[in-house]
N, C-alpha and C positions, 0 to 999 in steps of 0.2 A: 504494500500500500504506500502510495507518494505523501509522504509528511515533509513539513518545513524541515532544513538543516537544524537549528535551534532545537525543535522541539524532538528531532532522535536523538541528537547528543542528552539531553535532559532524560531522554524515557530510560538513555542507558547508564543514566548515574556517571557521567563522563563530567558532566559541568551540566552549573545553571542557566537557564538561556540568557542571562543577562552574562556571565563567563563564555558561554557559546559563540554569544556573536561576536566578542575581544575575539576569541580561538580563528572564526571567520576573518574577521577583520586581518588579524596577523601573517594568515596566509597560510593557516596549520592544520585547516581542513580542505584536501581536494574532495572532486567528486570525478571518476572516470580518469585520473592525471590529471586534471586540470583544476584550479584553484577555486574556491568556493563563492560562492557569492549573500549575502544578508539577504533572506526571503526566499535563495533559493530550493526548492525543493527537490527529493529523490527518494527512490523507493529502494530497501538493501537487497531486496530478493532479485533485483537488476542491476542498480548500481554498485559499482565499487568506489566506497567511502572511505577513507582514512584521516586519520588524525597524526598528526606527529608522525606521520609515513607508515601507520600503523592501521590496517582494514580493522572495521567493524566487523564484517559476517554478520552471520546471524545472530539476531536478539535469542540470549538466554532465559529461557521459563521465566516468568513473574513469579515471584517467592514473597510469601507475606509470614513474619515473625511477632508472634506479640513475648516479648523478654521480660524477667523480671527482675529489673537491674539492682545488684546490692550495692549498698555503701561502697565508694574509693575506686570506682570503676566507672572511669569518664565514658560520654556518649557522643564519640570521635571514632574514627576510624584507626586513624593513628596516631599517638602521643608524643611529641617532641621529647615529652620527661620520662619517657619511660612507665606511664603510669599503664595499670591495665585497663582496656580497652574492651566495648560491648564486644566488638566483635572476638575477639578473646574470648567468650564466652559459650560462642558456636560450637557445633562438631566441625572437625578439621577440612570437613569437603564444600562446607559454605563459606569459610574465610575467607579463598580466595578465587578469584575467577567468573565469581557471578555478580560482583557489583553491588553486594548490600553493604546497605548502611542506615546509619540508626535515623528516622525520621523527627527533625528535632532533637531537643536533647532535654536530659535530668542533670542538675550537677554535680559534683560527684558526693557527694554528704546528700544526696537524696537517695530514693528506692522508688522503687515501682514500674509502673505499665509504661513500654517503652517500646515504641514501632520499628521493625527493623523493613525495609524492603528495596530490591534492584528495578522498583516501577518509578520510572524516573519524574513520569506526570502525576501520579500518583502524592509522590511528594512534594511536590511544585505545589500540588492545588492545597496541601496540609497545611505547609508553612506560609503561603502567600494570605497578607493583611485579608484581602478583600472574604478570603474563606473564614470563618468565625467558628470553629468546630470546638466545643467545650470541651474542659479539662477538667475531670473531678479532684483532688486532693482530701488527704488527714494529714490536718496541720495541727501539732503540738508546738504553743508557746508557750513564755514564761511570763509570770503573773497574771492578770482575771482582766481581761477586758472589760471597758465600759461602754455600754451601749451605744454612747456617740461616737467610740474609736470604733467600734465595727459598723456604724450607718456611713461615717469615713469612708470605707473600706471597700462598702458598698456601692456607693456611689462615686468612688474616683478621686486619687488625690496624685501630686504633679509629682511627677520623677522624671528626671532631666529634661525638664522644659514641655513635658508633655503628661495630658491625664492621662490615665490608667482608666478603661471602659469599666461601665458596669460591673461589678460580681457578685454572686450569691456566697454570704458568708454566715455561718450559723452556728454555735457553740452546738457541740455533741455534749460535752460533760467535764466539769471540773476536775482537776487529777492532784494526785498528791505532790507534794514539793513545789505549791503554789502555781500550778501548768495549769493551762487549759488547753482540750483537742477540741478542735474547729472543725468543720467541713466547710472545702473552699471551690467553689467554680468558674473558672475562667475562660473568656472568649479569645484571649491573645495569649502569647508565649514570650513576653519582654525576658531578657537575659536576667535570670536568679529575680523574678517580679515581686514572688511570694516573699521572701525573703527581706526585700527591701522594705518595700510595705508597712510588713511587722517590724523591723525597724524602725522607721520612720513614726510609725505611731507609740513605739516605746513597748510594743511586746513580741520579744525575738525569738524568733524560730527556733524550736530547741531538738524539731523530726520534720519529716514533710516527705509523705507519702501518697504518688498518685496511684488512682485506683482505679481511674475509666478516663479515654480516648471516645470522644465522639459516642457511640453506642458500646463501645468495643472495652468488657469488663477483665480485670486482670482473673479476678477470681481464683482461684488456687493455683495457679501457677506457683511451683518452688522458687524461692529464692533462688537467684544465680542462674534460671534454667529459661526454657521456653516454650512457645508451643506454635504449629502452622496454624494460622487464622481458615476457619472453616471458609468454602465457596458462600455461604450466604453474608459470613460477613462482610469479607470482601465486595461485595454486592452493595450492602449496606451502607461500607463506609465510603466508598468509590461515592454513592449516592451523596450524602451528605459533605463527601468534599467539590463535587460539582456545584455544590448549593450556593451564591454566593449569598455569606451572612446567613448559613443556614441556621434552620432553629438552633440556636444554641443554649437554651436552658432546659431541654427535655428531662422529664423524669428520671430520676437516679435507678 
């Protein structure tokens, strides 16, 4: 099937199309021997595509991962520090060769549901603003919130020159050593948001556990381990990341 150059390099986790067209631009993608062009299109089951002098072939199977990332285990492909990595986490015959990578990311003192997959649109439509796909969290912080810090919280307060959208934020229950666990949902993914937030309002995150992606529940997955996303969910979420601004506070 004839797709724009941008948007195969994207389906194959090669780069983002906004990295795509730099790639185009530079002179680093032909199509047939010859030099690529911004818009233009070709199909791999005919053309011969390469990057860096290197042919595409054939797209590998679409693989979907839902992970359940433990503590001190970044959500990168590869670590400059040597830190361990999701993908580290795979069996040895997904690491390498098929193109995943974690959708978004947790940091690394967080846990939880955490999307791995080589569908490059897929991920474009996850991470891009205009898509609003909810993010549930258990947010344990330190000392007792008071009702105006959490309508705060609720309603949006300024972090680096820009509000934070709507959230649905709601005490689960008092805990010992003066904590309170939260439940938190989020329509954007700002770097470490949660985190800030509770600071900012003077109660710091002391756990922060997500626990649902869009429809897509971690539910017992073991720690450290995984599991392939059923065909229906795939379905599902594929749906609601086409959504733009899709419903985003659906039932837990």
């Amino acid at each position: 099937m004839t797709e724009r150059l941008q948007k195969l390099l994207s389906q194959r986790g090669i780069a983002s199309r906004r990295q795509a067209e730099k790639l185009i631009l530079s002179g680093r993608v032909t199509v047939n021997g010859k030099a690529a062009e911004i818009g233009q299109q070709a199909d791999t089951a005919v053309d011969r595509i390469c990057v860096n002098g290197v042919e595409l072939g054939q797209p590998p199977r679409c693989t979907y991962l839902l992970l359940h990332k433990p503590k001190a285990v970044v959500s990168t492909c590869k670590d400059p520090q040597g830190r361990k990595t999701v993908l580290d986490l795979l069996d040895a015959p997904m690491r390498t060769g098929l193109g995943i990578h974690p959708v978004g990311r947790l940091d690394a003192n967080s846990t939880g549901a955490l999307l791995l997959t080589n569908d490059g649109e897929l991920t474009y439509q996850l991470t891009h603003p205009r898509h609003q796909i909810s993010k549930l969290y258990q947010v344990c912080v330190r000392g007792l919130p008071t009702e105006a810090a959490l309508q705060r919280w609720r309603t949006g307060v300024m972090l680096a020159e820009h509000k934070t959208l709507p959230a649905q934020v709601d005490v689960v229950k008092r805990l010992p050593d003066h904590q309170t666990l939260l439940r938190v949902r989020l329509v954007e993914g700002r770097n470490r948001q949660i985190r800030l937030v509770a600071d900012l309002l003077g109660y710091p995150v002391t756990a922060l556990h997500r626990i649902k992606i869009g429809s897509l529940r971690l539910g017992n997955v073991p720690l450290g381990r995984y599991r392939l996303l059923t065909e229906t969910e795939v379905v599902q979420l594929k749906r609601e990341a086409a959504s733009p601004k899709a419903a985003s506070f659906a039932k837990a």
